[in-house]
C-alpha positions in Angstrom: 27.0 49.8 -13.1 25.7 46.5 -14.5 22.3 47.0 -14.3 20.2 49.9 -15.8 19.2 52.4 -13.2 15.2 51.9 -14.4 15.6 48.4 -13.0 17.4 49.3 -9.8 15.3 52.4 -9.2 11.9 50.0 -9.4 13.3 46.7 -7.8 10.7 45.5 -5.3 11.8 41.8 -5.3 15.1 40.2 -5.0 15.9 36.3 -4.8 19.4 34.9 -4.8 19.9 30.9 -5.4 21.7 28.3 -3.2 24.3 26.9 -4.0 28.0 27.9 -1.5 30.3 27.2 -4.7 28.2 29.7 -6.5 28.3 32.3 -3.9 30.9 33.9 -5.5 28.4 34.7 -8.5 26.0 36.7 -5.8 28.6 38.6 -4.3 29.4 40.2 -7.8 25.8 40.8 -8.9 25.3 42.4 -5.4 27.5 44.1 -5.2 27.1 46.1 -9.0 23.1 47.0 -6.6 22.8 50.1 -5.0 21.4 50.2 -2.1 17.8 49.3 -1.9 16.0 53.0 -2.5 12.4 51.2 -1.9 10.7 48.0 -0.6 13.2 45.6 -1.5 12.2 41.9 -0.3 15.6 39.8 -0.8 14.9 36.4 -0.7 17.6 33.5 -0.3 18.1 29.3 -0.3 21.2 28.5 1.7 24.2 31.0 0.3 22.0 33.0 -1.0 20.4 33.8 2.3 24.0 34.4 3.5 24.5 36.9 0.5 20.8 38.7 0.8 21.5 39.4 4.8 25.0 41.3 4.1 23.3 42.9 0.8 20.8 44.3 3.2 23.3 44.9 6.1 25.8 47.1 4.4 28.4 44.4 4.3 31.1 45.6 1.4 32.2 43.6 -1.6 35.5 42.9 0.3 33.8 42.0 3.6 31.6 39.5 1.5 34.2 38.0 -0.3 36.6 37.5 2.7 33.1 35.3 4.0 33.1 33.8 0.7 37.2 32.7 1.3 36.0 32.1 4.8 33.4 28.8 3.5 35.2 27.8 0.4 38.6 27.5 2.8 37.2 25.2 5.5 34.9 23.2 3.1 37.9 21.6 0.7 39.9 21.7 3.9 37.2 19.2 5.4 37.0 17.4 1.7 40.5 16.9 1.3 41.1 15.4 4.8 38.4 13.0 4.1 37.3 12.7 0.2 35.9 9.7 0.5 33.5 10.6 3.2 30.0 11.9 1.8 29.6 13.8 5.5 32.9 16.0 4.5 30.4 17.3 2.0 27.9 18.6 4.3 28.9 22.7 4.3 25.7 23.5 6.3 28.1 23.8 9.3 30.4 26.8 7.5 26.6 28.2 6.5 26.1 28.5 10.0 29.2 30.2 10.9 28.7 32.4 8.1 25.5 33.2 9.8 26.9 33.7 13.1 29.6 36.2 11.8 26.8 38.2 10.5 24.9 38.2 13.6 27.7 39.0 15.6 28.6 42.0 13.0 25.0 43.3 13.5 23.2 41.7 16.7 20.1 44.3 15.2 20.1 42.4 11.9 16.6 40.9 12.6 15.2 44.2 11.9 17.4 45.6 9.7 16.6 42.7 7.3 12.6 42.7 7.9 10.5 43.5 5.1 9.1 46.6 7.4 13.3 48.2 7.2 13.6 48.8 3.9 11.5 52.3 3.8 11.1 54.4 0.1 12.9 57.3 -0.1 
């Protein structure tokens, strides 16, 4: 495991950066976590969101990186057919189909990923 199991045992807080190119990087760190054991608040910007919500839903390093394959795919498809257009640059569309994969995996994942779900053991 990559992180010491003091620092898992106590984690309260949890925030994962933006960035879709980086996602990648989130998917490994969560998926060396356990699952939360206490009041973990997982906090996200853009990817990062995308990552918390399947941390917190149970999603498995192989569902999360098929997702992963699933934006990078369809983003430099939509650069390379038009990489001279800044609005082929926009990847907020593939965030929100990322989004809508995870809600359609887990129509309860409002509450599963409230701060009042995660309950101590």
């Amino acid at each position: 495991m990559l992180f010491p199991t003091w620092a898992t045992n106590h984690m309260c807080d949890l925030f994962i950066d933006g960035g879709a190119y980086g996602l990648i990087y989130y998917v490994g760190v969560t998926s060396q976590l356990p699952r939360p054991r206490r009041r973990t608040r997982v906090y996200g910007i853009s990817a990062g969101a995308v990552v918390g919500a399947m941390y917190l839903l149970g999603f498995s390093t192989a569902e999360q990186l098929a997702l992963y394959h699933s934006i990078s795919d369809n983003s430099n498809a939509s650069i390379r057919a038009s990489p001279f257009d800044p609005s082929s640059y926009n990847i907020t569309p593939h965030h929100l189909t990322a989004l809508k994969a995870l809600i359609d995996a887990h129509p309860d994942a409002y509450t599963k990923c409230s701060p009042d779900a995660c309950t101590s053991e």
